[in-house]
C-alpha positions in Angstrom: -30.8 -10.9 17.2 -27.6 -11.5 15.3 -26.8 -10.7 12.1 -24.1 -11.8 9.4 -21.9 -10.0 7.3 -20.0 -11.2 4.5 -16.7 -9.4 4.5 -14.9 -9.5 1.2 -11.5 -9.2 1.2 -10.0 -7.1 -1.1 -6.4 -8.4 -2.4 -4.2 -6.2 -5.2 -4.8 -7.3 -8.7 -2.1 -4.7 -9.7 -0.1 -1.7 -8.6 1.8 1.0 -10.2 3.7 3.8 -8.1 4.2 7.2 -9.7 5.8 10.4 -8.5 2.6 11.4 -6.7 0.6 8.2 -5.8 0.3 4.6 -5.3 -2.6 3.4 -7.5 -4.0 0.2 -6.5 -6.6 -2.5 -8.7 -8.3 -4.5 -6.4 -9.9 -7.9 -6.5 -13.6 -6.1 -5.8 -13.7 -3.9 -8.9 -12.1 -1.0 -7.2 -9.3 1.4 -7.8 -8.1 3.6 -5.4 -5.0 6.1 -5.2 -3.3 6.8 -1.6 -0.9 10.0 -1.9 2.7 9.2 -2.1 3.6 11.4 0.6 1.6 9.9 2.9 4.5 6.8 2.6 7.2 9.0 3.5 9.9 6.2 2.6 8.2 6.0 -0.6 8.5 9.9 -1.0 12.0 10.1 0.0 12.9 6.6 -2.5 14.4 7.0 -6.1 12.1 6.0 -8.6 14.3 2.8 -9.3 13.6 1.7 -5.4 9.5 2.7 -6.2 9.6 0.2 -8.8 11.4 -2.0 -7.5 7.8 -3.9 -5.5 6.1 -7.3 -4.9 2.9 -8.1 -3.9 3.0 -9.9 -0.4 0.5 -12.4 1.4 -1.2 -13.9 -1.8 -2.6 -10.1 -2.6 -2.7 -8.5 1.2 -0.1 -6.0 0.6 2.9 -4.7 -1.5 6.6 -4.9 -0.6 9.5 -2.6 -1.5 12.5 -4.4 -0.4 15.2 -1.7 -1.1 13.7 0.6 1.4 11.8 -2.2 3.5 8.6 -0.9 3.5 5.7 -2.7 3.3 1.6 -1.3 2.7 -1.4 -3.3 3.1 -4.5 -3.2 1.3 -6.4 -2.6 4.1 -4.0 0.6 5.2 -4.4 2.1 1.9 -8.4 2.0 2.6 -8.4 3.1 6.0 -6.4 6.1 4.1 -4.0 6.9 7.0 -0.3 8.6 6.8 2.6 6.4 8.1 4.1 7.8 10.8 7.7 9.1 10.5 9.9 6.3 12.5 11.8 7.8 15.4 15.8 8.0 14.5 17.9 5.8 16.9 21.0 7.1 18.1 
């Protein structure tokens, strides 16, 4: 027996980044807030480099080229920390 599923794709209608969260709208109806400190190179931005964001892959993800971080809709569902990068010497 095989059944389908239709998957929706949820893709950012809008974004705003404050000192504490990401907030995201999202093509479904939904809203949802990830912790800024779970980006820690959003945490450790200044608020200019925050704002400083465009939406990527026609709604996927968000982009903040001053600190070259990028977050996808799909990681701010699954509601996971980044990982610190390892420091190269």
């Amino acid at each position: 027996m095989s059944t389908a599923v239709d998957v929706i794709e949820a893709r950012l209608m809008s974004i705003s980044v404050t000192e504490d969260e990401i907030m995201a709208r999202l093509s479904d109806g939904r809203t949802i807030s990830v912790p800024l400190a779970w980006s820690w190179p959003l945490s450790e931005a200044t608020p200019e480099q925050r704002s400083n964001f465009c939406v990527i892959g026609d709604g996927l993800g968000v982009h903040w080229p001053d600190i070259d971080e990028d977050i996808s809709v799909e990681g701010m569902l699954q509601v996971s920390p980044a990982r610190r990068r390892k420091k190269v010497s």
